[in-house]
C-alpha positions in Angstrom: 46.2 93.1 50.5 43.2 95.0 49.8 44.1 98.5 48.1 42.1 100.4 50.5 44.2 99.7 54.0 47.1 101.3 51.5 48.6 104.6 53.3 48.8 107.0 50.5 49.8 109.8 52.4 53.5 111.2 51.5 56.4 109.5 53.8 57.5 112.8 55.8 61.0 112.9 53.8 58.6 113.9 50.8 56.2 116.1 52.7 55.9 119.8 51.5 56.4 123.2 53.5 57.7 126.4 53.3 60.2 126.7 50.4 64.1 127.2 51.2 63.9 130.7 49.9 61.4 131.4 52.6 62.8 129.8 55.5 66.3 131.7 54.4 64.6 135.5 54.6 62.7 134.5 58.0 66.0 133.2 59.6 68.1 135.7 58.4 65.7 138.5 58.9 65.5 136.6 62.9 68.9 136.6 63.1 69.4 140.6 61.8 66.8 141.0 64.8 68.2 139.7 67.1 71.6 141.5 66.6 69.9 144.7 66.4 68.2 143.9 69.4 71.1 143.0 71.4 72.7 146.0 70.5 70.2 148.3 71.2 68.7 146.6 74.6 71.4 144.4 75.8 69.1 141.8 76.3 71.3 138.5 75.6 74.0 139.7 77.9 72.8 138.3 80.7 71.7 135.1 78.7 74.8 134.6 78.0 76.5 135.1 80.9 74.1 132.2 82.3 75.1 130.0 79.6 78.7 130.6 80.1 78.3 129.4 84.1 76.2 126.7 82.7 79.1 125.4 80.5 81.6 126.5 82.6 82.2 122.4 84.2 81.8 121.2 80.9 84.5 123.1 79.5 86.5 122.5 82.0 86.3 119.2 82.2 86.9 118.8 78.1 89.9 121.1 78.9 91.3 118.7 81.8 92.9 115.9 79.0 94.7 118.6 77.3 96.4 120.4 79.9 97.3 117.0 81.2 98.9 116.1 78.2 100.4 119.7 77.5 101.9 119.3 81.4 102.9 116.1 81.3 105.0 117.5 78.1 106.5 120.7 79.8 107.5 118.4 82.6 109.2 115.6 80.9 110.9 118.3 78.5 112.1 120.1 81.6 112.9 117.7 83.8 115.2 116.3 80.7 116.6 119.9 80.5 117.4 119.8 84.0 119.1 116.7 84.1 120.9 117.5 81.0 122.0 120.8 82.7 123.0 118.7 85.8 125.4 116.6 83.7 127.2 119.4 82.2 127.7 121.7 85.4 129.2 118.3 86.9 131.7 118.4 84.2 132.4 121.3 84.4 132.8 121.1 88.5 135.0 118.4 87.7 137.1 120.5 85.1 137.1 123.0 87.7 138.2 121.0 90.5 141.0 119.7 88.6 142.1 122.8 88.0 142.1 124.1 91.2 144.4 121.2 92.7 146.8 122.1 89.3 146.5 125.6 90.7 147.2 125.2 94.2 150.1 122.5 93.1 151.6 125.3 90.9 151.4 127.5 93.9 153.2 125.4 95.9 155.6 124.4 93.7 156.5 128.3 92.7 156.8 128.7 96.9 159.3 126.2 96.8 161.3 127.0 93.8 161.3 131.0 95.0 162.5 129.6 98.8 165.5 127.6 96.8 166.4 130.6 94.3 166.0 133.1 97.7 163.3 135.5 95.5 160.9 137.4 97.2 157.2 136.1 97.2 154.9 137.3 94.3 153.5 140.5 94.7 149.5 139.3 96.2 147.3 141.4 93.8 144.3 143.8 96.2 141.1 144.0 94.4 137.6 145.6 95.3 134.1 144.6 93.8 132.6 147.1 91.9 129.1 147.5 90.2 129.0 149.6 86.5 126.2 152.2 86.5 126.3 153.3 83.3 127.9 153.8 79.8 129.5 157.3 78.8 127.6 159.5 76.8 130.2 159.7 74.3 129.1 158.2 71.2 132.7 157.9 70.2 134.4 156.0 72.7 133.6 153.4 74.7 134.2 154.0 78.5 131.8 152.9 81.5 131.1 154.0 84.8 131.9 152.5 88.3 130.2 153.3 91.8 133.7 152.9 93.0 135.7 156.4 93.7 138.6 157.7 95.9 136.7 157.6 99.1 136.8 153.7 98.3 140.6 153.5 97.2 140.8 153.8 93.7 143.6 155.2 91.6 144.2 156.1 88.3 145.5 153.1 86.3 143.3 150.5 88.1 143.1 147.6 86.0 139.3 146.1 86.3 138.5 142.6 85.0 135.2 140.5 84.8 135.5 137.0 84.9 136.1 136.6 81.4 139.4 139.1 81.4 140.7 142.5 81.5 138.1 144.7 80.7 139.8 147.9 80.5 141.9 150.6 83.0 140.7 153.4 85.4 141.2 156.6 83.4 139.4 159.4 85.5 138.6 159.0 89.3 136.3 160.9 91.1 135.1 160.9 94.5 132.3 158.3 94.6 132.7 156.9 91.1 135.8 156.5 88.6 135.3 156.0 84.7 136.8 153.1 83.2 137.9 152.8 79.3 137.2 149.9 77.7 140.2 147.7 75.7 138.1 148.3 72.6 138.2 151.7 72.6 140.8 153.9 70.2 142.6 155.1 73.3 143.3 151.5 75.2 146.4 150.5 75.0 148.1 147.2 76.4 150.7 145.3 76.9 150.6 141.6 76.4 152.4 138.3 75.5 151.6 135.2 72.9 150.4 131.9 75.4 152.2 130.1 72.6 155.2 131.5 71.5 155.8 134.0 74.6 156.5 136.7 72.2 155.5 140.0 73.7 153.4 142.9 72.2 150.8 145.9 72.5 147.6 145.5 71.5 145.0 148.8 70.5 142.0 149.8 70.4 139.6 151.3 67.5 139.5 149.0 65.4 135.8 149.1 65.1 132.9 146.5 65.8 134.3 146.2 69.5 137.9 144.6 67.7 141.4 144.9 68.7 144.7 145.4 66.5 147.8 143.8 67.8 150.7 146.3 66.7 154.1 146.8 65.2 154.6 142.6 64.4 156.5 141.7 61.8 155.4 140.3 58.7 156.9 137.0 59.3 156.1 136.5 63.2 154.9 133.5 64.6 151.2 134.6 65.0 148.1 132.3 64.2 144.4 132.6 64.5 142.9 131.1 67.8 146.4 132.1 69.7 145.5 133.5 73.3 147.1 136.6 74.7 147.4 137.7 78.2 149.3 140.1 80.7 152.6 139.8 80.7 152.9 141.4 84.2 156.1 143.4 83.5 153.7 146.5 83.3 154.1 147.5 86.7 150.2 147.9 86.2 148.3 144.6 85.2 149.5 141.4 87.0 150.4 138.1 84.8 148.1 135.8 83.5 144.9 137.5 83.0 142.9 137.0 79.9 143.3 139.7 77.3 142.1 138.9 73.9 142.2 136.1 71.1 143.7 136.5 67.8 140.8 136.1 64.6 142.8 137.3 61.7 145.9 137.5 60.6 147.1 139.7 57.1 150.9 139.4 56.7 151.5 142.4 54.8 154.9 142.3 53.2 155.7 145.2 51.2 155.1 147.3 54.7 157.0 144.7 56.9 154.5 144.4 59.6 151.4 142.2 59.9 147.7 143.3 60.6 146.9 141.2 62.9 143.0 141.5 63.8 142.0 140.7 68.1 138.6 140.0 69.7 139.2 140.6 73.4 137.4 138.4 75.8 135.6 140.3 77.9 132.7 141.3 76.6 131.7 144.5 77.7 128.3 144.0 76.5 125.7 143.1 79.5 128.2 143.2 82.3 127.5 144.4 86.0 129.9 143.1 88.0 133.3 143.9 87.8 136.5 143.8 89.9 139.2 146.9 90.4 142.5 145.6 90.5 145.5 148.1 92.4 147.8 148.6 89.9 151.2 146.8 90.5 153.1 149.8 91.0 151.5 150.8 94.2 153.3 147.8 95.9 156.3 147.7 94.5 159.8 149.3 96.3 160.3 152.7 95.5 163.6 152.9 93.1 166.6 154.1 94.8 167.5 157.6 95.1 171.5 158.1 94.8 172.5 160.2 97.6 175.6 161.7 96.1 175.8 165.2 95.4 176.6 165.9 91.3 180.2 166.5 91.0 181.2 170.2 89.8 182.3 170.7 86.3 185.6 171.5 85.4 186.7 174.4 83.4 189.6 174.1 80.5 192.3 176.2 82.1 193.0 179.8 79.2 196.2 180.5 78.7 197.4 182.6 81.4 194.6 181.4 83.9 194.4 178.9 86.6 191.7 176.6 86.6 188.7 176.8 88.1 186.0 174.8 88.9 182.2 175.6 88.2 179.2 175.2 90.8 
């Protein structure tokens, strides 16, 4: 090939123009501009406004795979939440129901024994709905209030229970509201029998950190951890069979002869609105007989010289 139809002009990978350095200052000195000039003027605004509109399908048509993947996640995970949540409130419907046919067996078998041993039928136990309004301001104590008063029936004593247990008693009634002390409190006292052993007790209050202290036990009484105490119903106040507290620690203590003997009760009084007032026992029980005889006089020791004589 002859050398003259040879290109000898640079390939444009080799070709020469402004240095780096140069085209760095002009595009950073555009760029400084630009800023300055958006600031100032406001003039890219509306550029990009436009721009977003313009991208505004294209966005959301990149964004359509993800959301249909983060979706299609969020619904398998709940739909696997629900049907694991399905499963256990059938159990427990199932737990439930075969507890209630135990309970209305019981029933019917107490009927039956009470009929054959002529006792009168269990005392039916009144109750009232109530709703707690508030917490007392006393930092010391731990009392709530009800929007239940003596224009609705309430007494002093009341028991009130959530569906957990006793929560506490009625201790000041007023006419549209009534304050309630809590078990946990240092004042709360109540009386209550083992589950297990049937051993009866008291259990107090003020033990701190919302705890219980089951009283005057001896050192070497059947008590363990995880035993479950209730009402004993002999009172006159709190029926039988409601849920008091459980026992978490025990600290036989022998050189003063009883035990310590630690409670958590189980109703929580923590996040509770609804609540149910209880009549207290006594309100439906026969009065106690009144003996109708007259006291008899005394008799005076006759003195020498005297007859006796009888004083009024």
């Amino acid at each position: 090939m002859p050398l003259g139809t040879l290109d000898r002009t640079p390939p444009p990978f080799f070709r020469q123009g402004p240095s780096a350095l140069t085209k760095l200052v002009f595009f950073a000195a555009l760029a400084i501009f630009l800023m300055v000039a958006d600031l100032r003027f406001k003039f890219v605004g509306p550029l990009r406004s436009t721009l977003a509109v313009a991208l505004l399908p294209a966005q959301r048509a990149l964004a359509v795979p993800v959301e249909i993947a983060l979706g299609g996640s969020a619904y398998l995970g709940g739909l696997h939440q629900a049907l694991v949540a399905e499963r256990a409130a059938e159990q427990r419907m199932i737990a439930v129901s075969a507890r209630a046919q135990r309970t209305d067996e019981l029933e019917r078998e107490n009927a039956r024994l009470r009929a054959l041993l002529t006792l009168k039928p269990a005392l039916a136990v009144r109750s009232q709905p109530a709703e707690i309004l508030y917490e007392a301001a006393d930092l010391y104590s731990r009392k709530v209030v009800i929007d239940r008063g003596t224009a609705q029936g309430i007494v002093l004593g009341s028991p009130v229970v959530t569906e957990q247990g006793v929560l506490g008693q009625v201790t000041h009634v007023y006419a549209l509201t009534s304050e309630v002390t809590v078990l946990a409190d240092k004042d709360a006292a109540i009386p209550v029998i083992n589950v297990r052993t049937q051993q009866r007790g008291a259990a107090y209050g003020g033990l701190g950190q919302g705890r219980m202290e089951l009283r005057f036990v001896a050192a070497n009484a059947d008590v363990k951890v995880g035993d479950a105490l209730q009402t004993g119903g002999l009172d006159g106040v709190y029926p039988p069979g409601l849920a008091v507290a459980h026992v978490t620690g025990v600290d036989r203590r022998a050189e003063s002869g009883f035990a310590h003997i630690v409670l958590r009760p189980d109703a929580d009084p923590d996040g509770v609105r609804q609540v149910l007032v209880l009549q207290p026992l006594s309100l439906q029980m026969p009065p106690l007989p009144v003996e109708a005889a007259e006291p008899k006089p005394k008799r005076v020791i006759d003195a020498p010289g005297q007859k006796g004589a009888s004083a009024p």
